[in-house]
N, C-alpha and C positions, 0 to 999 in steps of 0.2 A: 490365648486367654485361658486363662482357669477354670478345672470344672470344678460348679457348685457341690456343697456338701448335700442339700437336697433337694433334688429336681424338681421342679415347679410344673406341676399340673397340665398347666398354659403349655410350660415348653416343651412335655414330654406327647402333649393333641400335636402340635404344631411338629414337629419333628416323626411324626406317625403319618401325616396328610404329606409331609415330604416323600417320606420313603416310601409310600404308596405309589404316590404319581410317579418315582424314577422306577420300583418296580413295574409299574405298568409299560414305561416305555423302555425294560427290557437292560437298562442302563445298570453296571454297578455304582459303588459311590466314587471309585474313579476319574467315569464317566460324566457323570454328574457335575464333579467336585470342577472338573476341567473346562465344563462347558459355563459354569458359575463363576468361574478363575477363581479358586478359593481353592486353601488345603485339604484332600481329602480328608485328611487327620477330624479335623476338624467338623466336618461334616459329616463325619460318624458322630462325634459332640453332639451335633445339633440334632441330628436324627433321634438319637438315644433319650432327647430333652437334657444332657447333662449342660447343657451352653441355653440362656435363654439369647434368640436374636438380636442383633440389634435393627434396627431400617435397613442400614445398607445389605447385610445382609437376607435379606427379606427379598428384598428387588434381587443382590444377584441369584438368590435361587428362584424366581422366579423366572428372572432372563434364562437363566440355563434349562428351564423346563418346559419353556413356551408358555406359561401362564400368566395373568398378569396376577401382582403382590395380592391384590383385594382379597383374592379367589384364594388366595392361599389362608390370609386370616381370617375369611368369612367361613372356610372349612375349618379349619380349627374351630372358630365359636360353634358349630355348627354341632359336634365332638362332645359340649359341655353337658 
């Protein structure tokens, strides 16, 4: 995927509430990106807000963090 020309608000909360939670459990984006089965590459994208999510996305980093998706957008709104 493409990154955007200009990061979206939205995606650059939601990609902060991400790398929060893998810095807390100590995980690079590696680690993360592996346990989400997704590209690391990419999950730097996300992190950065340069990629706004899509669903699937959303759940697997959520699967990979132990959290469930809600907890993830309810923190980002949470951000605004």
């Amino acid at each position: 995927m493409s990154r955007r020309k200009k990061r979206q608000p939205d995606a650059q909360r939601f990609g902060a509430v991400v790398r929060e939670l893998r810095e807390r459990q100590g995980w690079t984006q590696e680690d993360l990106a592996e346990r989400a089965d997704m590209n690391a590459s990419y999950l730097g994208f996300v992190e950065r807000g340069d990629n706004v999510p899509t669903l699937t996305i959303i759940i697997q980093l959520a699967d990979g963090l132990g959290v469930r998706p809600e907890d993830l957008v309810r923190e980002t709104m949470l951000r605004k």
